[in-house]
C-alpha positions as CSV (number, residue, x, y, z in Angstrom):
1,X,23.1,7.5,-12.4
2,X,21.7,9.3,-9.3
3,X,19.1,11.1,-11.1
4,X,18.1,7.6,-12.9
5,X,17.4,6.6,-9.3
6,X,16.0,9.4,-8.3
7,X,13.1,9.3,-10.8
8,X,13.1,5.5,-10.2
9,X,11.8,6.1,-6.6
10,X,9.5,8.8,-7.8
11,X,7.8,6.3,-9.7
12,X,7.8,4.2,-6.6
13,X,6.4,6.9,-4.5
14,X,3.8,7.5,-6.9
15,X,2.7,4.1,-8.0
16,X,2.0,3.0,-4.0
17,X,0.3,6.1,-3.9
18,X,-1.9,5.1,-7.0
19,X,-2.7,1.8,-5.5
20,X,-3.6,3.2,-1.9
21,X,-6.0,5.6,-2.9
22,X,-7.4,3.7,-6.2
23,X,-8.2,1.4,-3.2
24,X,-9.6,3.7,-0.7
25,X,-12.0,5.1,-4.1
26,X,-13.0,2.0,-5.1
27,X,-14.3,1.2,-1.8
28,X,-15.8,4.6,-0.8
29,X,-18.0,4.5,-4.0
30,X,-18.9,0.8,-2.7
31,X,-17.3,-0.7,-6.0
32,X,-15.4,-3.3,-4.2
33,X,-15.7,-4.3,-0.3
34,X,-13.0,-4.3,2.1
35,X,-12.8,-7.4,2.5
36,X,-12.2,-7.9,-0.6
37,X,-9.3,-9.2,-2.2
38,X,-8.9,-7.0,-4.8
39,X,-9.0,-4.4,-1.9
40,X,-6.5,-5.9,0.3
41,X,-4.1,-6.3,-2.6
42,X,-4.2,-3.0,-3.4
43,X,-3.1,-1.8,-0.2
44,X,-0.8,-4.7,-0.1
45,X,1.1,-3.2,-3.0
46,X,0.2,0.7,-2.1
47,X,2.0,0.2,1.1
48,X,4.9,-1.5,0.0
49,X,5.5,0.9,-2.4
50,X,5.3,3.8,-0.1
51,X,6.7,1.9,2.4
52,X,10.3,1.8,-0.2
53,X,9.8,5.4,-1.3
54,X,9.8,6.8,2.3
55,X,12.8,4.6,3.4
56,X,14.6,6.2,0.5
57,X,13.5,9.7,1.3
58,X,14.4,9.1,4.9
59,X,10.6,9.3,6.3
60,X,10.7,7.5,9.4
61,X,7.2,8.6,10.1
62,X,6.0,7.6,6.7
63,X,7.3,4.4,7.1
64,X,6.3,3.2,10.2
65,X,2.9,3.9,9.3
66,X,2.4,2.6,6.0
67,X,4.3,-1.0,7.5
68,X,1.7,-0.7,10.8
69,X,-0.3,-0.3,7.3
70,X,0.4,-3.1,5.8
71,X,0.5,-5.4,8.8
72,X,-2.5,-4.9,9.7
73,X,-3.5,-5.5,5.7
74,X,-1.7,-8.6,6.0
75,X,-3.9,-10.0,9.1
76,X,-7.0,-9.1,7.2
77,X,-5.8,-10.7,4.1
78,X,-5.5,-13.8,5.9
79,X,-8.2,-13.8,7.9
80,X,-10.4,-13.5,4.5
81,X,-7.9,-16.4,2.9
82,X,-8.8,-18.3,5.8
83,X,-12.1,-18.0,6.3
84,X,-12.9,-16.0,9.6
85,X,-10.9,-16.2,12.9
């Protein structure tokens, strides 16, 4: 059962990784804006994700960032939902 869970939050680790830097691609090769929502989601997810695999692994560094991350994701996300603050 360990190793089940083990590979469980390697797939974690690696599908927030997917998401963060499909995002930061997309965006450097101007194919979506950051602003965008499809933008924001992706970090959205990418950090949550990361955010899980590094509390697993113990990576307090890791995980402080990535939910400094995501806050900050969060605050842009509604500031685009809402219309400008």
């Amino acid at each position: 059962m360990e190793v089940i869970w083990k590979y469980k939050m390697e797939l974690v680790g690696w599908t927030g990784a997917s998401f963060s830097l499909g995002a930061y691609s997309l965006n450097s090769l101007n194919i979506i804006g950051s602003q965008s929502i499809a933008y924001l989601l992706m970090n959205i997810f990418g950090c949550f994700f990361l955010i899980l695999y590094a509390v697993s692994k113990k990576a307090h560094a890791s995980w402080v960032l990535n939910t400094i991350w995501l806050m900050m994701t969060l605050v842009a996300l509604v500031k685009v939902y809402v219309g400008g603050w």
